[in-house]
GUDREN-80599 format. One record per residue (C-alpha): residue number from 1; residue in one letter; chain; x, y, z. Coordinates in steps of 0.2 Angstrom, whole numbers, plus 5000, padded with zeros to 4 digits. Example, Ala and Ser with C-alpha at 12.3 -4.5 7.8 and 13.67 -1.06 7.14 Angstrom:
residues 2
{1; A; A; {5062; 4978; 5039}},
{2; S; A; {5068; 4995; 5036}},
This chain:
residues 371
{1; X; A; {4550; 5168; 5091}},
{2; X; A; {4561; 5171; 5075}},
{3; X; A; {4568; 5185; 5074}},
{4; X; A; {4571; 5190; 5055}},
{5; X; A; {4591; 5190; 5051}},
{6; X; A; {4598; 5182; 5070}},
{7; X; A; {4600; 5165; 5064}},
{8; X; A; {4611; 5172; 5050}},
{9; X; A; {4622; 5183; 5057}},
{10; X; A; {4623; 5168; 5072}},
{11; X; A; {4629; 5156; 5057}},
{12; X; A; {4642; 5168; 5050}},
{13; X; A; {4649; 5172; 5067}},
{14; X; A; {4651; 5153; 5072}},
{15; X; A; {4660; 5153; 5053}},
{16; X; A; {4672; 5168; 5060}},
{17; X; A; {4673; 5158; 5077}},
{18; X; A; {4679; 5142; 5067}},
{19; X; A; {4691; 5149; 5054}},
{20; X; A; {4697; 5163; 5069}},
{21; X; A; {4702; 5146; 5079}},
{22; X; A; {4708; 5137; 5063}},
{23; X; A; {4719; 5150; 5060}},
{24; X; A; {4726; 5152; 5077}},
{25; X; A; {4730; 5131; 5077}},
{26; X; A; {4740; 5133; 5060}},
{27; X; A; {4749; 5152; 5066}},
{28; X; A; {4753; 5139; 5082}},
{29; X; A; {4758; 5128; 5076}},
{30; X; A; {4770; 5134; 5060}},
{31; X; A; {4779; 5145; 5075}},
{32; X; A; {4782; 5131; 5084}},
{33; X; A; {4791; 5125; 5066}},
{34; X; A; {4798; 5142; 5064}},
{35; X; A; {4805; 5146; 5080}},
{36; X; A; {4812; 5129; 5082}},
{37; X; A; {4820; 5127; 5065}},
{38; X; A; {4827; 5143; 5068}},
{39; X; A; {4835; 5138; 5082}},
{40; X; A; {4843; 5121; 5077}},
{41; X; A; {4849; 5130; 5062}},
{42; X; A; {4860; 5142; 5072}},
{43; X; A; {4866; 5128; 5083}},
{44; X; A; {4873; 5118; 5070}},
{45; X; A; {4883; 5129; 5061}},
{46; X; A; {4898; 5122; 5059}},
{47; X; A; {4917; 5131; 5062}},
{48; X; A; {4926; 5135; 5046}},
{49; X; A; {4936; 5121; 5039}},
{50; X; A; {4956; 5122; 5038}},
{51; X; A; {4959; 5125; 5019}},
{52; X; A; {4971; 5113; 5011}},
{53; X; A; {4987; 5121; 4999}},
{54; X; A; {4978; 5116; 4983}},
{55; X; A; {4972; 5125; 4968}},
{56; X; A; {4955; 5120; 4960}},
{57; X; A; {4947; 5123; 4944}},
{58; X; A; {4930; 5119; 4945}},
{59; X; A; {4918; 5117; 4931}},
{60; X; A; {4899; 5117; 4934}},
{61; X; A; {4885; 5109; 4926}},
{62; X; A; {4871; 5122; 4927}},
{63; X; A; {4862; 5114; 4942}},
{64; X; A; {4857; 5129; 4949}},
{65; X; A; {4856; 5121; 4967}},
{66; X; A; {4872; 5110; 4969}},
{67; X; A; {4885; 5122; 4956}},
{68; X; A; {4883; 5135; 4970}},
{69; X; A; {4885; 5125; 4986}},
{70; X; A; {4901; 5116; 4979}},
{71; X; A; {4909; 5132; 4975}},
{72; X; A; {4905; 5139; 4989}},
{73; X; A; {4912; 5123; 5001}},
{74; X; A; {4929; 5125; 4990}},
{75; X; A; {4930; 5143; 4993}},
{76; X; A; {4930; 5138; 5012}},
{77; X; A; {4942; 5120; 5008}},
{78; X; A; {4956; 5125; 4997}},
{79; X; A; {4968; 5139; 4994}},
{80; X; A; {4960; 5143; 4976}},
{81; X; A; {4946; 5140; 4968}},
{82; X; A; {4943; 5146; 4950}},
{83; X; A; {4926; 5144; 4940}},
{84; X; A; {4927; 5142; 4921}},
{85; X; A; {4914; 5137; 4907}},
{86; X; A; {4916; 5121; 4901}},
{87; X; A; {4916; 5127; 4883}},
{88; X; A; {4937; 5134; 4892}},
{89; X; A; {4939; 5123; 4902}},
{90; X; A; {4957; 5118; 4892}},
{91; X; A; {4962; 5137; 4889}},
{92; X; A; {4959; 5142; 4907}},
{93; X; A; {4968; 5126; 4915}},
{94; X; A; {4982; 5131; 4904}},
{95; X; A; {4982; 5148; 4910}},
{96; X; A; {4981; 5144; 4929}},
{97; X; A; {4990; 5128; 4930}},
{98; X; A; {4978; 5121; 4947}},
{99; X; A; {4981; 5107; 4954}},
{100; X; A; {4966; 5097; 4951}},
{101; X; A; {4952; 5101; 4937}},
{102; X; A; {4935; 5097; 4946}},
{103; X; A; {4919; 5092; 4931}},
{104; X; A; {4902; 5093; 4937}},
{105; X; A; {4893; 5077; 4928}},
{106; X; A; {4901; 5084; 4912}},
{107; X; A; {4883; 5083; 4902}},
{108; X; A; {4871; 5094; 4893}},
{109; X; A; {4877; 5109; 4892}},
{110; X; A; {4897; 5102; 4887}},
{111; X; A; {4903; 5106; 4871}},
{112; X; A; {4906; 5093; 4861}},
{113; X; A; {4925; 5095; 4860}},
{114; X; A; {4923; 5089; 4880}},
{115; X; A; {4931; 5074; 4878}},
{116; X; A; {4946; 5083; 4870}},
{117; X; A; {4947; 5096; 4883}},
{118; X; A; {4949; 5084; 4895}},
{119; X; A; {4964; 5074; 4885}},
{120; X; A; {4972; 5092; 4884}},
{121; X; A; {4969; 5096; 4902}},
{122; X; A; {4980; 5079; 4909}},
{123; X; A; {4993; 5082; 4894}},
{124; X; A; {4998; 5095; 4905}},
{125; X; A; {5000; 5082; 4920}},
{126; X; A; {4985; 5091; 4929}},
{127; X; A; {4974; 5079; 4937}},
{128; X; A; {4956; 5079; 4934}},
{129; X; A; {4941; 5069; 4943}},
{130; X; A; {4922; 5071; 4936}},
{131; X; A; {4908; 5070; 4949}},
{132; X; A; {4893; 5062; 4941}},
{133; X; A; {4877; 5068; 4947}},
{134; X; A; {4865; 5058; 4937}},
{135; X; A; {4871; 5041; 4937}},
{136; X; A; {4862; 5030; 4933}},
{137; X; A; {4849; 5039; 4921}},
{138; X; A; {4861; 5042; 4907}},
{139; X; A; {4877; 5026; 4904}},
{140; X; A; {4873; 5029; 4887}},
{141; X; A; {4884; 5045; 4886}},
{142; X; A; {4894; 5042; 4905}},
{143; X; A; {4901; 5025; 4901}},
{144; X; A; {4912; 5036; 4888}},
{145; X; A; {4915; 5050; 4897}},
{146; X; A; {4921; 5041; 4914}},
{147; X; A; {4938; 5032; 4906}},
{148; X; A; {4946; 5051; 4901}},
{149; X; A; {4946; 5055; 4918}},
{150; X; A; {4958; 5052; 4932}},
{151; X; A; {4947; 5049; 4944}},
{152; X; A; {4927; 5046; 4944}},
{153; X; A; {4916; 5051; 4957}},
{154; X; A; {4899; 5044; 4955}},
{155; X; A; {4883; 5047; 4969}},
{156; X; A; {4875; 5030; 4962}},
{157; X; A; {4881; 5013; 4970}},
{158; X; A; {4875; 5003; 4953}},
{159; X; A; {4888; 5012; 4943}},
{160; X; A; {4904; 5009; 4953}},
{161; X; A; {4909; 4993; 4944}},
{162; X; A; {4903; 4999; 4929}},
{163; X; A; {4917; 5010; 4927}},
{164; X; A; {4928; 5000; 4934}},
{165; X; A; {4926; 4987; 4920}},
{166; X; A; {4927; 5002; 4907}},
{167; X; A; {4944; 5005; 4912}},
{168; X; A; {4944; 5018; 4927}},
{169; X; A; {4956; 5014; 4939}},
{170; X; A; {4950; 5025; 4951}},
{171; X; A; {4930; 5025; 4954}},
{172; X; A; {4924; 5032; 4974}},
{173; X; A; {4908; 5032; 4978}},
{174; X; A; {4902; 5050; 4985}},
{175; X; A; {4885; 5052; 4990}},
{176; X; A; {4877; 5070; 4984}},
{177; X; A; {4874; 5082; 4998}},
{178; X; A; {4864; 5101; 5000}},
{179; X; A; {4870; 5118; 5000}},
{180; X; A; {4862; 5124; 5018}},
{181; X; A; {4863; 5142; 5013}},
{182; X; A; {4850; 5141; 5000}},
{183; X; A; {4841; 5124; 5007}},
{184; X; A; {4836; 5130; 5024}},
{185; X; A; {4820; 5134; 5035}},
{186; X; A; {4813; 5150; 5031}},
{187; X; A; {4795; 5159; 5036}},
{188; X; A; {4783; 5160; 5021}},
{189; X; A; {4769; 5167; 5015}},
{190; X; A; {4751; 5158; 5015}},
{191; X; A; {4750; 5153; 4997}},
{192; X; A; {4767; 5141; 4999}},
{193; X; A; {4758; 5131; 5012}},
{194; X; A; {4751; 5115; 5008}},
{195; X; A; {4748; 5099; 5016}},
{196; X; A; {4756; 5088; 5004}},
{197; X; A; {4768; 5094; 4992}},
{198; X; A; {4779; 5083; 4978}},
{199; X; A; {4790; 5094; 4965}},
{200; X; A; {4798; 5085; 4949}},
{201; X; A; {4795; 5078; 4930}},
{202; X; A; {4779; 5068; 4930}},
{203; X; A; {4790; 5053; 4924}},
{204; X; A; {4780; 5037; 4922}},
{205; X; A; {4784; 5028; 4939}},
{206; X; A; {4776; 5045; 4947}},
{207; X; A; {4760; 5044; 4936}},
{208; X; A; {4755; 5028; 4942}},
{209; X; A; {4759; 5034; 4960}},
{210; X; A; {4749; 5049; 4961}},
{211; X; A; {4737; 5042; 4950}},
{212; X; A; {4735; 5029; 4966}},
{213; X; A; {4734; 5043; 4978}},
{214; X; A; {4720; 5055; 4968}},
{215; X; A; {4706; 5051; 4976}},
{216; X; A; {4714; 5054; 4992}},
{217; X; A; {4722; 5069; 4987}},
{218; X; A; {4707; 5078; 4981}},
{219; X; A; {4702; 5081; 4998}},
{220; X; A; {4717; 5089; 5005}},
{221; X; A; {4726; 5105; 5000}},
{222; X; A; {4741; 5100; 4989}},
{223; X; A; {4753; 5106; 4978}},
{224; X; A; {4761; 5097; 4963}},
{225; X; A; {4776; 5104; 4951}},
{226; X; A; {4784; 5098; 4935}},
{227; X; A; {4780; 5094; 4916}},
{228; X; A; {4769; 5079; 4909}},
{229; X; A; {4756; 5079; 4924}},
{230; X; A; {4744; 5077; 4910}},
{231; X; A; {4750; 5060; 4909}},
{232; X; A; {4739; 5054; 4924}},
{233; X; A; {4724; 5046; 4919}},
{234; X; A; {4715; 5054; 4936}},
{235; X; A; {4724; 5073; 4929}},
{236; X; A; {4707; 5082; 4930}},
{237; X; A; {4705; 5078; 4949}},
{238; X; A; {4721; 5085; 4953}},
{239; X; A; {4723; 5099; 4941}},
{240; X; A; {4718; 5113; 4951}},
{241; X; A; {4735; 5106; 4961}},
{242; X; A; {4747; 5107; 4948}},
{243; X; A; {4759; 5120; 4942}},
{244; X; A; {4765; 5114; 4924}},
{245; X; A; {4783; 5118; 4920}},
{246; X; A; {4800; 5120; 4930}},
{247; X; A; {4798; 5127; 4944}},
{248; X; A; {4815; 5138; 4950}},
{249; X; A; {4823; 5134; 4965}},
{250; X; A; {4820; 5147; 4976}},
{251; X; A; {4801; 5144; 4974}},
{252; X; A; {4806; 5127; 4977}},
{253; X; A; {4812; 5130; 4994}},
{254; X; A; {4798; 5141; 4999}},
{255; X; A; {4787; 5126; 4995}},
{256; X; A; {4795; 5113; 5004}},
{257; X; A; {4796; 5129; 5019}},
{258; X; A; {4777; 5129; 5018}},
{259; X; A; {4774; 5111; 5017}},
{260; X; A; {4768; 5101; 5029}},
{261; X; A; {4773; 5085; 5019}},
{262; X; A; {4785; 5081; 5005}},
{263; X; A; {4785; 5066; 4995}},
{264; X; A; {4801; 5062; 4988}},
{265; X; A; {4799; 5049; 4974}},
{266; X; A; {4814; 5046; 4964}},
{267; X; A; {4813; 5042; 4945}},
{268; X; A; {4812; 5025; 4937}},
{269; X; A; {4825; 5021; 4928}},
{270; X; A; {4820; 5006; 4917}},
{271; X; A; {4829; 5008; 4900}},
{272; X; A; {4815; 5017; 4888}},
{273; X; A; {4806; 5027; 4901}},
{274; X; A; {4811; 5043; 4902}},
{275; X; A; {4830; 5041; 4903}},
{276; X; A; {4847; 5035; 4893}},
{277; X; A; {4852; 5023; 4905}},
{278; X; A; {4854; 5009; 4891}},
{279; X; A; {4866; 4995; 4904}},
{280; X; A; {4848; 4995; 4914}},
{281; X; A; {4856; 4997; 4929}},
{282; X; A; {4847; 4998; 4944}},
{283; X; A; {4843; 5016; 4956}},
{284; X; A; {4852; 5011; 4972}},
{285; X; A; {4857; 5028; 4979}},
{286; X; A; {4846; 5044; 4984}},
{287; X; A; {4845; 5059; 4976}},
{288; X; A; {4849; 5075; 4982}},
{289; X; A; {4832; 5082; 4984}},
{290; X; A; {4833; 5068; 4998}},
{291; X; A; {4844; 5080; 5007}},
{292; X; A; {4837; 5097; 5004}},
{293; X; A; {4821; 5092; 5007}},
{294; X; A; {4827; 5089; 5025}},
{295; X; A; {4837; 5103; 5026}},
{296; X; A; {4820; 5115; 5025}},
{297; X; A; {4816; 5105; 5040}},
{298; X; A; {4799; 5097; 5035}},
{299; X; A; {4794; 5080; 5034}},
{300; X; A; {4799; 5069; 5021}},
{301; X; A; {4791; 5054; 5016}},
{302; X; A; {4801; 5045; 5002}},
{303; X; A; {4803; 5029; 4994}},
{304; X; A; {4818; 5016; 4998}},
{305; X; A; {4834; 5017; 4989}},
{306; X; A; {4847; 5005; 4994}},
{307; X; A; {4860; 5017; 5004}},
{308; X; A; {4846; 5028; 5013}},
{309; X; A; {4848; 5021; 5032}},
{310; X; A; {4867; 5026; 5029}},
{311; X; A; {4862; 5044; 5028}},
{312; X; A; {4847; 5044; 5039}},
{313; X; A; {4836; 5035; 5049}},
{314; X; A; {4818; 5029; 5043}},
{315; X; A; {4807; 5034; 5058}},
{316; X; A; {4819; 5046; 5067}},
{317; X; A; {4823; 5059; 5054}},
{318; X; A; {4814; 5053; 5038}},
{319; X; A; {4800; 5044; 5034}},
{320; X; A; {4798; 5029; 5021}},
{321; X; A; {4784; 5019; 5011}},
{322; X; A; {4786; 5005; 4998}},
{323; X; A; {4770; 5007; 4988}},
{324; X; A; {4754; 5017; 4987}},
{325; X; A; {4745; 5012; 4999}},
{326; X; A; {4756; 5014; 5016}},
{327; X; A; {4761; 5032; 5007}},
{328; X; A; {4744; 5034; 5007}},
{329; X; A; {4742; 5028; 5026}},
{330; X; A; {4758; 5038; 5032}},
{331; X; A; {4751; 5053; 5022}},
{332; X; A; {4735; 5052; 5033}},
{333; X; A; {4744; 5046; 5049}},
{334; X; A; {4757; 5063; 5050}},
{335; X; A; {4746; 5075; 5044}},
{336; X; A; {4734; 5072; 5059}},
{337; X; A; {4751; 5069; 5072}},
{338; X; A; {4757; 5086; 5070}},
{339; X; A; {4770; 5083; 5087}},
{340; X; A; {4778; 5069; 5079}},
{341; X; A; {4780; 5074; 5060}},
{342; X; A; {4787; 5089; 5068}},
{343; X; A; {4798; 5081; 5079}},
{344; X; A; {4804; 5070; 5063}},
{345; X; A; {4808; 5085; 5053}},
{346; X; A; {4817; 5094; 5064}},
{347; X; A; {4829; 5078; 5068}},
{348; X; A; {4831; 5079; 5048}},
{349; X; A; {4835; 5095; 5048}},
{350; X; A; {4849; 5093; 5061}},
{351; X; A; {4856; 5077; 5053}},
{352; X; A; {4858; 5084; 5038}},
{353; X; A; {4867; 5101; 5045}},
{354; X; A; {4879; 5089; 5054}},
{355; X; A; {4882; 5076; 5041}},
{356; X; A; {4876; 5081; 5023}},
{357; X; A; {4881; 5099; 5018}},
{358; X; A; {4892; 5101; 5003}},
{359; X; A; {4906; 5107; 5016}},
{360; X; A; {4904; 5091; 5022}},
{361; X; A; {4907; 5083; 5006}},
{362; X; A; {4921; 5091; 5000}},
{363; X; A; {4931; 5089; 5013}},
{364; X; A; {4928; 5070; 5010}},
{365; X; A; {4932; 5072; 4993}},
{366; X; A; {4949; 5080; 4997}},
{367; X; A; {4953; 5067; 5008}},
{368; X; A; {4953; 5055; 4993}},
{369; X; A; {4960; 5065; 4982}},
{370; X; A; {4975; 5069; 4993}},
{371; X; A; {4972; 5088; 4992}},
């Protein structure tokens, strides 16, 4: 017999049942992330650092997540750190007479009297070294700014003999790093969680990628982040994923927190598409969201770039693919192998708080600099 109403209220108790157990399994299993994130991350933290007799002036670029890490790692390095705009960076290396006069890439945002500055800085016989943070992207403007330095610090193997053949005496290869107090596991709320996440400018190299990946995106719950999505010929399909625009780093940290993948994909950098980099020179070295994506302890999957197995481990503590279709494979292959993403990510996570924080670097740096 049917009884009016049962076999409803039977069907919407089997859907309470179902997302009741759905939601336990994820609750389970973002604890076991949580709690062992949190855990590694107090394990790792390193003893201060002996400071070194030195005075530094450093002046930033603007990039909101390395400026404050590499302050930070100075303030625990050397005797004194001063901060100046780049716009006094002359006046104020007059005035406080440091040792060395540290530049942050030394782009955008410089004044045009940059190059100047810098002439007036070592007139005084203080030493200056520029850290260039996005070789190779733009030789157009670097390969002048390079030779007025003492020293040249560069992230990007391609560039090194470039320099070298522009007159710098001194060029030293320094790999970028992550500042771990900002970068770092954290619990989230629900609407930063996604299975598949990728934040940055839809340049063309990304288009044709995720253009690739749509149809198997369209099924999972992702999140995309960055200008010109609209680019993609498959845009309307993943649309609904996208949140146009700069995205600020803080809610870029919750994102990768809430993640269960991120795809690192670095930028193209063919002369023309997207960038200054007029020599043509080749991307060889990773970027630095290479290292904080690893440092919020989830799974990265990220394309080759010449130096990565010097930094990490493909298949230990990072995860790599060389074209669409094995991104697509390992995409599918992790988000159903929840114990061994898991176990990736957190390897990543410890590597990078042994090996890749900006108090990592620094120290490096003033090892080679004599400071």
């Amino acid at each position: 017999m049917i009884i009016p109403g049962v076999a409803t209220v039977q069907t919407k108790e089997q859907r309470n049942a179902k997302a009741a157990a759905a939601g336990f399994a994820s609750g389970y299993e973002n604890g076991l992330r949580d709690g062992a994130c949190e855990y590694l991350y107090r394990l790792m933290q390193p003893a201060a650092p002996t400071k070194r007799d030195c005075c530094v002036l450093y002046i930033p670029q603007g990039f909101e997540g390395i400026d404050q890490g590499v302050i930070e790692a100075l303030r625990l390095i050397v005797r004194e750190v001063y901060v100046a705009d780049a716009a006094r960076m002359a006046e104020q290396a007059a005035l406080i007479r440091p040792d060395w006069v540290l530049v942050l890439n030394g782009l955008h945002v410089f004044p045009a009297n940059h190059l100047e500055q810098v002439d007036a800085v070592r007139s005084l016989g203080i030493r200056t070294a520029i850290w260039f943070a996005d070789d190779p992207y733009v030789t157009a403007d670097t390969m002048y700014i390079a030779p007025r330095y003492d020293v040249v610090l560069t992230h990007e193997l391609s560039t090194i003999q470039m320099y070298r053949e522009r007159g710098c005496a001194n060029v030293i290869y320094m790999p970028l790093a992550v500042d771990h107090n900002r970068f770092k596991p954290k619990k989230v709320e629900e609407r930063y969680r996604s299975d598949v996440c990728f934040i940055g400018q839809a340049f063309w190299n990304r288009v044709e990628m995720f253009d690739a990946l749509a149809p198997f995106l369209n099924t999972r719950k992702v999140f995309i982040a960055g200008g010109l999505w609209e680019r993609m010929k498959n845009f309307k399909t993943l649309q609904r994923f996208v949140r146009q625009g700069w995205l600020p780093v803080d809610d870029s940290i919750n994102y990768y927190n809430g993640a269960r993948i991120v795809i690192n994909l670095h930028r193209t950098t063919e002369v023309g598409k997207d960038n200054k980099n007029v020599l043509n020179l080749p991307g060889r070295s990773i970027n630095p969201r290479t290292y904080e994506i690893s440092a919020c302890g989830t799974l990265q999957l990220t394309d080759c770039r010449e130096d990565l197995t010097q930094y990490y481990t493909p298949g230990s503590d990072i995860e790599t693919y060389a074209d669409a279709a094995e991104l697509k494979a390992k995409l599918e292959y992790y988000l159903g192998h929840e114990n061994e993403r898991r176990s990736i990510a957190l390897r990543g996570l410890k590597r990078t708080l042994a090996e890749h924080t900006y108090v990592h670097r620094l120290q490096q740096i003033a090892e080679v600099l004599g400071w």
